[in-house]
C-alpha positions as CSV (number, residue, x, y, z in Angstrom):
1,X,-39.4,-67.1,19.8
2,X,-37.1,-64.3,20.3
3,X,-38.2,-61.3,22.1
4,X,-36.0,-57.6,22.4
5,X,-35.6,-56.8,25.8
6,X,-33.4,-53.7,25.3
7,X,-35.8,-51.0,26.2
8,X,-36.9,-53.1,29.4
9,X,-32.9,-53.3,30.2
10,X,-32.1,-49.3,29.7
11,X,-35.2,-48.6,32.0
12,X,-33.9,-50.5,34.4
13,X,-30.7,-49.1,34.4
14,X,-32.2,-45.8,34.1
15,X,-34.2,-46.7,37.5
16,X,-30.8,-47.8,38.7
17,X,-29.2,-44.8,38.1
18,X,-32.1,-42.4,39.7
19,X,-31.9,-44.6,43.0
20,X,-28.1,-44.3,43.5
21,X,-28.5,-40.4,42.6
22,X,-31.1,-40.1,45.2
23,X,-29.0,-42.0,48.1
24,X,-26.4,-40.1,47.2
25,X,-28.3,-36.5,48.0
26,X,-30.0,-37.9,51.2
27,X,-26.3,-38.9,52.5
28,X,-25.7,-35.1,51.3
29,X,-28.5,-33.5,53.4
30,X,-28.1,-36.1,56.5
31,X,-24.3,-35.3,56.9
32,X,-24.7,-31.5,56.2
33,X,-27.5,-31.3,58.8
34,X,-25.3,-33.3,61.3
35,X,-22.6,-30.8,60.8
36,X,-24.3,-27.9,61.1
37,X,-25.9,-29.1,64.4
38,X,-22.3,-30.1,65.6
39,X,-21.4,-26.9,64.4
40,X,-23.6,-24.9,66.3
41,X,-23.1,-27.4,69.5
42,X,-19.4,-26.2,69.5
43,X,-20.6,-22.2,68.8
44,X,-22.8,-22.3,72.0
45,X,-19.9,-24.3,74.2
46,X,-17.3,-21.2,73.1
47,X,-20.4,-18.8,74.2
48,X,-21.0,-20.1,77.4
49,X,-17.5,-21.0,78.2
50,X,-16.6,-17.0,77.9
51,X,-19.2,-16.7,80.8
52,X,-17.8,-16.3,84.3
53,X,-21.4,-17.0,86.4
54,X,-21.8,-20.6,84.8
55,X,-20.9,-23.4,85.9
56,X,-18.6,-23.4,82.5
57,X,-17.1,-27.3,83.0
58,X,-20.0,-29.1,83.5
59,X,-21.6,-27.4,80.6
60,X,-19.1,-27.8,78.3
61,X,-19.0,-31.7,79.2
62,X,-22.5,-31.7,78.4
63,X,-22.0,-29.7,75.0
64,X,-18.9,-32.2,74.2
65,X,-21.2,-35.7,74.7
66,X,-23.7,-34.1,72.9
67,X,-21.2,-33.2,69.8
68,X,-19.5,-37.0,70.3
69,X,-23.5,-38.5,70.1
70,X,-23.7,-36.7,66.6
71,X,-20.6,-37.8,65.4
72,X,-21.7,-41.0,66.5
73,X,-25.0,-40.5,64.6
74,X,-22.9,-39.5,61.3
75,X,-20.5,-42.5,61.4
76,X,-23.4,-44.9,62.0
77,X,-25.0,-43.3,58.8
78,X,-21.2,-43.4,56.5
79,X,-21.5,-47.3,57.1
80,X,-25.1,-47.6,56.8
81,X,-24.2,-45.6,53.0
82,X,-21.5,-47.5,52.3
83,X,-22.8,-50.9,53.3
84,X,-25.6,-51.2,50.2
85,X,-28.3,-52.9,51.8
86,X,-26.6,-55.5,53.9
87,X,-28.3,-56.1,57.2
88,X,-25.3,-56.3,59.6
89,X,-22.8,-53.3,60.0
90,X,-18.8,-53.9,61.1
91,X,-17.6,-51.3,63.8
92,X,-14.5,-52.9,64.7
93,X,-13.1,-49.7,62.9
């Protein structure tokens, strides 16, 4: 018995093809989103430090940690991209 499974093979690379499109435009939004926010982090830091009545150091080390935890956040997601479904991550690098 022979059976033609070509249409049941382009669907599937036609599935294929919409998943890896759609990864790609979430890793889009995520690292535009944690840009902007870093972004704006750094904005508000160069506002306050102009400021002569706040305590302008500590502030700005807060500002600073939070700007490192998003880049943090946006590495963590590059490997997660980049690592295609495996369960375990390497951040030696």
């Amino acid at each position: 018995m022979i059976k033609d499974i070509t249409e049941k093979k382009e669907a599937e690379k036609a599935l294929e093809k919409i998943e890896e499109v759609r990864k790609k435009e979430i890793h889009h939004r995520i690292k535009n989103n944690l840009q902007v926010i870093c972004s704006l982090l750094d904005l508000q830091a160069k506002k306050l430090n102009c400021r002569e009545a706040v305590p302008t150091q500590e502030i700005l080390e807060a500002f600073r940690g939070s700007q490192n935890r998003v880049i943090s956040m946006s590495l963590i997601h590059e490997e997660l991209y980049k690592a295609d479904g495996t369960d375990t991550l390497e951040f030696s690098a």
